[in-house]
C-alpha positions as CSV (number, residue, x, y, z in Angstrom):
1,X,0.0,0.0,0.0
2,X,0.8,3.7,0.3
3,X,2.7,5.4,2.4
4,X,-0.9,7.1,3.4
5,X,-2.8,4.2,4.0
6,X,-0.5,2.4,6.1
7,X,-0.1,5.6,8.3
8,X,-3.9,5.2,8.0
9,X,-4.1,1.5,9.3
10,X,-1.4,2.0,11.7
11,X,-3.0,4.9,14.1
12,X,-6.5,3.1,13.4
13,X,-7.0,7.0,12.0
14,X,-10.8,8.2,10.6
15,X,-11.2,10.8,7.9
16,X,-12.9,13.9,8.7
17,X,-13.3,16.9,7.1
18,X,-13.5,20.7,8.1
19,X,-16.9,22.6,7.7
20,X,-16.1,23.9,3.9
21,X,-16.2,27.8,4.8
22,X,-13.4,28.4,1.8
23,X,-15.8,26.6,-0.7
24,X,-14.4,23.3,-0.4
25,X,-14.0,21.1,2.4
26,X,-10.6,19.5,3.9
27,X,-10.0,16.3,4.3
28,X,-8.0,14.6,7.2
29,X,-7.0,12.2,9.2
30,X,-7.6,11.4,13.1
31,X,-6.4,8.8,15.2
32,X,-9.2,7.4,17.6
33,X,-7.8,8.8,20.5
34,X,-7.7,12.8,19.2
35,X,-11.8,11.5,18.0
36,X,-13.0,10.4,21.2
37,X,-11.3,13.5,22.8
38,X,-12.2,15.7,20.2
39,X,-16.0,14.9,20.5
40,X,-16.3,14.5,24.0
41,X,-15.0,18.3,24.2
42,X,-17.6,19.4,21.8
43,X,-20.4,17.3,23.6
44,X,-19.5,18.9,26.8
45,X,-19.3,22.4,25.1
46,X,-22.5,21.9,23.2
47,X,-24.7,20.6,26.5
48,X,-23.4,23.5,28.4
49,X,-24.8,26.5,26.0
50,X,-27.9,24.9,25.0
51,X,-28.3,23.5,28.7
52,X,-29.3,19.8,28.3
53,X,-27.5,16.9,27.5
54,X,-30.0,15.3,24.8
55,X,-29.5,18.0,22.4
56,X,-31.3,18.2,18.8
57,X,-29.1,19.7,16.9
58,X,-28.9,20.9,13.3
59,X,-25.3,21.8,11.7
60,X,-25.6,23.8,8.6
61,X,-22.4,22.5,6.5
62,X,-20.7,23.2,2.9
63,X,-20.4,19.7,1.9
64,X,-22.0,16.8,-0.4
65,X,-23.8,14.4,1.7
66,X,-23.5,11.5,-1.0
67,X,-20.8,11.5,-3.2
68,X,-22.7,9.0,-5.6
69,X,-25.3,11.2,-5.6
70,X,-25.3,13.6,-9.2
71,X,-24.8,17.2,-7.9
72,X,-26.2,18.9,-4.6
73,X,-29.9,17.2,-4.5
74,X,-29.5,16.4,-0.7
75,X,-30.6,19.2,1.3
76,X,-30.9,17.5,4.7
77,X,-29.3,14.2,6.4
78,X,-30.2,13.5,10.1
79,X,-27.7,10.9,12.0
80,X,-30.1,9.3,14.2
81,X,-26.7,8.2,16.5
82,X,-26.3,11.7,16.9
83,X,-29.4,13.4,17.3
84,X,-27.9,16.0,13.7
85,X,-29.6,17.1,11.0
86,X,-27.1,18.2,8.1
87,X,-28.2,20.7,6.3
88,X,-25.9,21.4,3.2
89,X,-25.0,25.0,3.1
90,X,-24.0,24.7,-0.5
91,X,-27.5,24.3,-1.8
92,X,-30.1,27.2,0.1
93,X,-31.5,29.3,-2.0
94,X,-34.3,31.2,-2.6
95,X,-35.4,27.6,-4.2
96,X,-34.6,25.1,-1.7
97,X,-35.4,27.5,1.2
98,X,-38.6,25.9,1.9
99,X,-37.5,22.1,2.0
100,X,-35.1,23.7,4.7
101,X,-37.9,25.1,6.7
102,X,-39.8,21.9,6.4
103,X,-36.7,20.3,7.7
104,X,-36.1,22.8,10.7
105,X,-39.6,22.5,12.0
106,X,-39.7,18.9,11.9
107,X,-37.1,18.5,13.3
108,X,-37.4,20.9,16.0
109,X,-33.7,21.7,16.9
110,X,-32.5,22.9,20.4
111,X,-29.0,23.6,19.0
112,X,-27.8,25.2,15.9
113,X,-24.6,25.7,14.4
114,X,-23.6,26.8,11.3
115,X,-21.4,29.8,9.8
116,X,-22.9,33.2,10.7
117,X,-22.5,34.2,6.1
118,X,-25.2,30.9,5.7
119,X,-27.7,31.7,9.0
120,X,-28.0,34.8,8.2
121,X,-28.8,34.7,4.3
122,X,-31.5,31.5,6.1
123,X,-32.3,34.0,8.8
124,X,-33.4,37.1,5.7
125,X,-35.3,34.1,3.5
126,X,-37.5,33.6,7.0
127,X,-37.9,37.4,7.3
128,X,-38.7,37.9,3.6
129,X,-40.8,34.8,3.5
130,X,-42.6,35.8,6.8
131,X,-42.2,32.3,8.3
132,X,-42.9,30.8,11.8
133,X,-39.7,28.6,12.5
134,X,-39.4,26.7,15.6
135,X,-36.9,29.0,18.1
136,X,-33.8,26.8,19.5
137,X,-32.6,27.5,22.5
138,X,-29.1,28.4,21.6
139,X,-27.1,29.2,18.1
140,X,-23.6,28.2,17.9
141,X,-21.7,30.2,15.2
142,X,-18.3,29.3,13.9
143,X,-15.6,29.3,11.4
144,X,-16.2,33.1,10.5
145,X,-16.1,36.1,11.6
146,X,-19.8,37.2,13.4
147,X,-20.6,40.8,12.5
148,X,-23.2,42.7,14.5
149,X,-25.3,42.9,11.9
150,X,-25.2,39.3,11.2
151,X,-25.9,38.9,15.1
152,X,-28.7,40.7,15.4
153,X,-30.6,39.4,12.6
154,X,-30.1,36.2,13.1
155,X,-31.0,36.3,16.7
156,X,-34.3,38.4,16.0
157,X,-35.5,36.2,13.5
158,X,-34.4,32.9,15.0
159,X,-35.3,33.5,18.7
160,X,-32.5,32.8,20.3
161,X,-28.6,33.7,21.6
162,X,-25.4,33.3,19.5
163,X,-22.7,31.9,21.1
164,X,-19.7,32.7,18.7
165,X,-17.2,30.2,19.1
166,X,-13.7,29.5,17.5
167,X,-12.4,26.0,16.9
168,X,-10.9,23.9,14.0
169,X,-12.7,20.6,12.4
170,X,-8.9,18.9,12.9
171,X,-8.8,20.3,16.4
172,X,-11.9,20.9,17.6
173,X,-12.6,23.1,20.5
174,X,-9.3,24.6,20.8
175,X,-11.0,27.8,22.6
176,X,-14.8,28.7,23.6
């Protein structure tokens, strides 16, 4: 084999990838260890700003669900392991917006968390489009910078308080 996949094999290492904020998503490797770590940190992190521990949460994230899938046509994935809904960033639009409000109120997130450029375009379709969306208890922004403007719409529209927070998808939860 390759150098790669025996590096791979040998720390038992899981590909991950970050959120996609610079239009395409990186891909890397994690050994088990720095996984269990690095979601045990965002569990923690997550249950103490939206104050439970069984937390609905929806992430709004610039990738492709299913690569064998022909172009963007998934607009929502839910992990049922996880209690997530995926919602695919890439693909809102003035078009899709209402399959994404279908999915939001069925689902009925306490937790969201997605890049403050994509919640608040979602956040001005709601406003423009005068609809009812079910208020989480807490929004998790990330991965760029939050303006005020940004803030405040999102958090009039959505009902609820944004915690900004900084951290990387191949080391998660470096600061909060």
């Amino acid at each position: 084999g390759t150098v790669k996949s025996e590096v791979i094999r040998h720390y038992d290492a899981e590909g991950v990838t970050t959120g996609g904020s610079t239009g395409e998503p990186l891909k890397m490797y994690l050994d088990k260890r720095g996984l269990a770590v690095q979601k045990a940190t965002r569990h923690v992190h997550d249950m103490i700003v939206a104050g439970t521990d069984n937390i609905k949460q929806i992430q709004f994230r610039g990738t492709r669900f299913d690569p064998l899938l022909p172009g963007d046509t998934i607009y929502a994935v839910k992990n049922f392991r996880r209690n997530v809904m995926y919602l695919n960033s890439f693909t809102l639009s003035k078009d899709t917006v209402p399959a994404f409000y279908k999915a939001w109120n069925n689902f009925k997130p306490d937790l969201i968390f997605a890049y403050p450029s994509t919640l608040s375009i979602f956040a001005s379709f709601a406003r423009m489009d005068n609809e009812d969306l079910y208020s989480p208890k807490t929004i998790i922004t990330s991965s760029e910078t939050l303006k005020a403007d940004q803030r405040s719409l999102i958090e009039s529209v959505l009902g609820a308080k944004i915690h900004d927070f900084y951290g990387l998808s191949e080391c998660e939860c470096i600061a909060f």
